[in-house]
C-alpha positions in Angstrom: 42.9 26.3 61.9 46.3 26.8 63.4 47.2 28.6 66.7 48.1 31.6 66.5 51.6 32.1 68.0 53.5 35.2 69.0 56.6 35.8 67.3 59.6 36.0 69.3 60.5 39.6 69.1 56.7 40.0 70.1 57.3 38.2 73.7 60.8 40.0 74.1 59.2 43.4 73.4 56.5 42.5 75.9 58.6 41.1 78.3 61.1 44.9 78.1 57.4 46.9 78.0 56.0 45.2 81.2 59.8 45.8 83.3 59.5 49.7 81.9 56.4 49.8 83.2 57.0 48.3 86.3 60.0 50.4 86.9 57.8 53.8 85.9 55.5 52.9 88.5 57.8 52.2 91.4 59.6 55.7 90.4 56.3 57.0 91.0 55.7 55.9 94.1 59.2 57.7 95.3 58.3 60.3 93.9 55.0 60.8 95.7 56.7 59.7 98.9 59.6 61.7 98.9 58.5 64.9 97.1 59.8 67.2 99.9 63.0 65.6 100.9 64.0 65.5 97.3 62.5 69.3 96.6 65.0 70.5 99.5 67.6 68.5 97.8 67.0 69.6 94.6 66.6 72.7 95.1 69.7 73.3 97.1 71.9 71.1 94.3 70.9 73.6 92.1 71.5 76.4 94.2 75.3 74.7 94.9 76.3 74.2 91.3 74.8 77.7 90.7 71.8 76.6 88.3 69.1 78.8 89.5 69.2 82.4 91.1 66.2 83.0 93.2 65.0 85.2 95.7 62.8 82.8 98.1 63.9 79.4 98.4 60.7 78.2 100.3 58.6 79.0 97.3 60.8 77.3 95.0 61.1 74.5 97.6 56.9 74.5 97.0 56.6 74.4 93.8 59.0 71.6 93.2 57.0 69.4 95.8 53.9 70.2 94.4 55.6 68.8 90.8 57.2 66.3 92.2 54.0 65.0 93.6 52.1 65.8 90.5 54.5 63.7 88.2 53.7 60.7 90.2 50.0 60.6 89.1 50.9 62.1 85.3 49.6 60.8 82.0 52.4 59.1 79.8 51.4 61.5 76.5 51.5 64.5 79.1 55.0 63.8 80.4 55.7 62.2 76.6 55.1 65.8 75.5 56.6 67.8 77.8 59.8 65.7 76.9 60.1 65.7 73.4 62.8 68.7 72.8 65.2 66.8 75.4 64.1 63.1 75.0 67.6 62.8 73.2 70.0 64.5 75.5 71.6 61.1 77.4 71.7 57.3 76.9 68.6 56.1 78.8 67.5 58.7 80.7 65.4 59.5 83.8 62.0 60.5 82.2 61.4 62.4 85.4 64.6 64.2 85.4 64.0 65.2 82.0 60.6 66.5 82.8 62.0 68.1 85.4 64.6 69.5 83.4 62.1 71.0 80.6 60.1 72.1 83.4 63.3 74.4 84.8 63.5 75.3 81.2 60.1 76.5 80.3 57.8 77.3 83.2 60.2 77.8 86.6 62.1 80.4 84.6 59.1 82.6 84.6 58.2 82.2 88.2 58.5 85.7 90.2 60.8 84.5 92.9 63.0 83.0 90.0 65.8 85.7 88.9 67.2 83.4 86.5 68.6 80.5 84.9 72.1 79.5 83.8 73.3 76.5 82.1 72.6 74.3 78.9 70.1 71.5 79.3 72.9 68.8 79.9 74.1 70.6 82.7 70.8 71.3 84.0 70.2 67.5 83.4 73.0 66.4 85.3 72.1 68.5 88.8 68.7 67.4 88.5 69.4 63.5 88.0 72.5 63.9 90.6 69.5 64.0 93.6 66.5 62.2 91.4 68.6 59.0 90.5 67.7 57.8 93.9 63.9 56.7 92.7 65.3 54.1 90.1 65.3 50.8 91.0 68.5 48.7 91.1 68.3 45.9 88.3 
């Protein structure tokens, strides 16, 4: 019998899945780290370009850190899911800014000390990768 050799596009795929991976993991660990330095920044970047209206910025501040720090220890099919209706919105995007963006979306709109929302995805998006884009690595 004949070894059995992987096909080219086979090591190449592997090769991309492993430096995903790898780059998902260290974004993880800035995220954990950093959850309350980039929850006061993110919260105030969306206060500045006049994303969210709220009545108690502490709170908010809260809740983002306590995502922030929960999206560092998240199942891929949980934050896969969560994803879907925006997975298409940019050219390779920041899976935790997009999380982060349905998560604005979705549940943070209902939260009491939230008196609203404004914008469209994108521009949600774009404030919410303008302070997260520090956890990617450089290539």
């Amino acid at each position: 019998m004949g070894s059995h050799s992987r096909p080219f596009n086979d090591k190449a795929g592997g090769a991309i899945d492993r430096k995903r991976e790898r780059e998902r993991r260290f974004m993880m660990q800035m995220l954990y780290k950093n959850a309350a330095e980039l929850s006061t920044k993110l919260v105030q970047r969306l206060l500045d370009k006049h994303i969210i209206e709220i009545t108690d910025e502490g709170a908010i501040r809260k809740v983002f850190g306590d995502l922030l720090e929960r999206l560092s220890s998240m199942e891929e099919f949980d934050m896969q899911y969560k994803i879907a209706p925006v997975r298409q919105l940019v050219v390779d995007p920041n899976v935790f800014s997009l999380y982060v963006t349905q998560y604005i979306c979705e549940d943070l709109v209902e939260h009491d000390k939230v008196q609203d929302v404004f914008g469209d995805d994108l521009e949600i998006y774009q404030a919410v990768e303008s302070v997260l884009h520090v956890i990617r690595p450089l290539d």
